[in-house]
C-alpha positions, 0 to 999 in steps of 0.5 A, a space after each residue: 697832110 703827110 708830116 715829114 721829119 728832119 730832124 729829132 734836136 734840130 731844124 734844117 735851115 737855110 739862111 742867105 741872101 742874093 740877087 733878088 733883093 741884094 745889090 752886087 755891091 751887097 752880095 761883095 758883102 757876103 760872099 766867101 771865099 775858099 778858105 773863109 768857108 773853110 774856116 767856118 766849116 770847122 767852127 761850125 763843127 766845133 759848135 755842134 752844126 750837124 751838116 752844113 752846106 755852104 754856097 757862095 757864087 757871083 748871085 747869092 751866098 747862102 748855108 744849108 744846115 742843122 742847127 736849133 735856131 737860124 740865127 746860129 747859122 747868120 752870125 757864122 756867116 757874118 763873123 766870116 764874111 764882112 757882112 752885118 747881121 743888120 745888113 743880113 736883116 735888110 735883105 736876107 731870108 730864112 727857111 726852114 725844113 721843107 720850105 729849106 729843101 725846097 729852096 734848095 731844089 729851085 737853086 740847084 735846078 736854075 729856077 732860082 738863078 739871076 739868069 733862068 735856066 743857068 746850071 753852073 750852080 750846080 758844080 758849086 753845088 758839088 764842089 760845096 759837098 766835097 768841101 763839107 765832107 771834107 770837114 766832116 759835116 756831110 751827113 746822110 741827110 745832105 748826101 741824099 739831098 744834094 744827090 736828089 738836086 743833082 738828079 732832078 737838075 740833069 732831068 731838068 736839063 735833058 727832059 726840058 728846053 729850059 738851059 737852050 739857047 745862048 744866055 749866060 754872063 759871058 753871052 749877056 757880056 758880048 751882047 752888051 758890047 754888040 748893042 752899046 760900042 760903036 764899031 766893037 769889030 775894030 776896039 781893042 778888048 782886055 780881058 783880064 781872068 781865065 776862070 770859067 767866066 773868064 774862058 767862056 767870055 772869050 769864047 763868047 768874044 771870039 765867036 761874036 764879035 769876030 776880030 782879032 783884036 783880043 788880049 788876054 791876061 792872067 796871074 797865072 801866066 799857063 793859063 792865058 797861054 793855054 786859053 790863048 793858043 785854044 783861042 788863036 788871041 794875043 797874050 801878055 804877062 801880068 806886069 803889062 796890065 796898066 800898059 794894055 788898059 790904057 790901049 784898049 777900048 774895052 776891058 774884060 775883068 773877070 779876076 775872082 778875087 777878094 779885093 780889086 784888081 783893077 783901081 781908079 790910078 790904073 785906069 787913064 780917062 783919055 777916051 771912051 772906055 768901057 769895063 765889064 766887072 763880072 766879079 763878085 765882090 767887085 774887082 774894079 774900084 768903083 772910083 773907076 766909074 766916074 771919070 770921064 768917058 768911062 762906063 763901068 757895067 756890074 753883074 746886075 746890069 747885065 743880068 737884065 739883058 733879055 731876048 727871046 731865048 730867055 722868054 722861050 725859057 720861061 714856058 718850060 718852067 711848069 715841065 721843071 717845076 713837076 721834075 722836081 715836084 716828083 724827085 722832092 716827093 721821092 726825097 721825103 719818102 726816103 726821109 719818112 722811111 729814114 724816121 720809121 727804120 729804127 722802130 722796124 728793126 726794133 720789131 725784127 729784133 723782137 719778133 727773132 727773140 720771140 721765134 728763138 725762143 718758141 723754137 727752143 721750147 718746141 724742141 724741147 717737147 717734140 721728138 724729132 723736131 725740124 728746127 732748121 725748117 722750122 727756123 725757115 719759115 719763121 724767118 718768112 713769116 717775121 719778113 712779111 710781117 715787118 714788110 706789110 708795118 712798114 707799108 702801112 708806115 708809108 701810106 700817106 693816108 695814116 697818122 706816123 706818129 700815132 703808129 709808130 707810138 702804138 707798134 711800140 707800145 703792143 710790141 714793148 720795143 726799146 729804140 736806142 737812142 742816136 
């Protein structure tokens, strides 16, 4: 089998957890925002991480990097986030070098999403790289990485069927209030939170539902007035907030912040009432959900909404799988031709210093000598020379090891070292 290298001093590891074996709850645990991740990307740097990719979204949290031991990168995760590392052990998981890639491209192609065929992942994905490049841990490995998920994941979403249909949290939301709230057309619904899961909740709330009984409220009050007027819905300040939960039927919260927004005294137990919470880490106290009357539904219980769109979804997963099977095997060429370019342009050098020299000792003893033909085509000859080394390094047929080893002992090539 082809060996594919990542790395000279250390391995590309990927550590994490998410939806699969982490409860919401759990997830709350680990999850990082903006300016913990921050923080993090410059220890990290201080510690001598090469490249680190950091993820945190409402299903997983995960660290994508260089390091010369997993546990470098789950002790930077703990020490920034409230998580343990003997939660990390409980429901955790580690890969490493292509095991890690090909993580990496199940997430980012929605193969690996709590909701199969979801791509908001990717724009996380994007907005991470930004950040580490920010930092300055975006080294070309990354780069070319996180290009090679992107590529594949747009393939994915143009070549196949997997992301039709309306299936996403806010679809899964509206859903559960069609299926479990009696006479949702006439309920009062709060939702509190603008964000993108917010904005595409109302949308969702607007189309299905079909009445006008929706108020919106925001901290930031552009916000839900834009969002407003886009959705011909009610508006009102933050300060009404405890006045509209105790008027509505439903509550929407989709807040995105680090601590609850929403707590057990804010919420009067006065009459059926159900709350969405599609945040993670929670913003509704889970005292909420025991008092009376009050049906308090988490990210987990709506991901187990299912319907015929997400069961059309699976029989396209084999057409996404080959995607990136073919954008992988592309991504390891150019990793395997990264390993062997070094001892190519040491055998170009070479091979220039031995037609520099030839040259000037012909000219030495031919009258007349052409050196400027001559120097022509030696060039060529020196082209094709390193071309046809260079195709026998890719050939997945030969040991690289082996060849590299031999070109730089027939040649006496000195690489520099990085």
């Amino acid at each position: 089998m082809k060996k594919y290298h990542i790395s000279r001093h250390h391995r590309f590891i990927t550590v994490g957890l998410n939806y699969e074996k982490a409860d919401a709850a759990t997830r709350g645990l680990f999850a990082l925002d903006d300016a913990s991740t921050a923080v993090l990307l410059d220890r990290a740097l201080e510690e001598g991480i090469d490249g680190l990719l950091v993820t945190s979204t409402c299903n997983r949290t995960e660290l994508h990097g260089f390091a010369q031991a997993p546990q470098h990168l789950i002790r930077l995760l703990c020490d920034y986030s409230n998580g343990t590392e003997a939660d990390f052990d409980r429901v955790g998981y580690v890969y490493q070098n292509q095991e890690a890639i090909g993580h990496l491209f199940r997430v980012g192609t929605g193969l690996d999403s709590q909701i199969l065929g979801d791509f908001e992942i990717i724009s996380q994905l994007k907005k991470s790289f930004k950040l580490s490049r920010k930092h300055g841990l975006a080294n070309p490995f990354m780069e070319r990485l996180v290009n090679a998920v992107i590529q594949a994941s747009k393939r994915i979403k143009n070549e196949t069927g997997i992301s039709s249909g309306a299936t996403s949290v806010a679809f899964a939301s509206v859903q559960y209030l069609l299926a479990r709230v009696p006479d949702i057309a006439n309920k009062k619904i709060l939702l509190f939170g603008t964000g993108k899961i917010g904005r595409n909740t109302c949308e969702n709330l607007v189309k299905h539902t079909g009445h006008d009984q929706i108020t919106l409220i925001n901290r930031t009050q552009d916000r839900a007035d834009a969002l407003g007027r886009k959705f011909h819905v009610r508006v009102q300040p933050v300060e009404a907030l405890r006045e509209e939960i105790a008027a509505s039927d439903v509550l929407i919260v989709a807040t995105g912040a680090t601590r609850p927004t929403v707590t057990a005294p804010m919420v009067p137990a006065d009459k059926p009432r159900w709350i969405l919470d599609l945040t993670i880490p929670f913003n509704v106290a889970r005292e909420v959900g025991v008092k009376n009357g009050i049906t308090l539904v988490d990210l987990d219980q709506l991901s187990r909404i299912t319907d015929n769109t997400l069961q059309q979804r699976r029989s396209y997963i084999p057409q996404a799988e080959s995607i990136i099977a073919e954008v992988h095997g592309e991504f390891n060429q150019w990793l395997e031709s990264r390993r062997f370019a070094p001892v190519i342009r040491a055998l170009k050098a070479k091979l220039k210093t031995m037609k520099e020299e030839e040259l000037d000792n012909q000219a030495r003893k031919i009258d007349g000598f052409d050196a400027s033909q001559a120097d022509v085509v030696t060039e060529r000859i020196i082209q094709k020379i390193t071309r046809h080394f260079a195709n026998h390094l890719k050939d997945s047929d030969i040991d690289t090891d082996d060849s590299l080893e031999l070109i730089q002992k027939v040649f006496q090539l000195e690489i520099p070292q990085r």
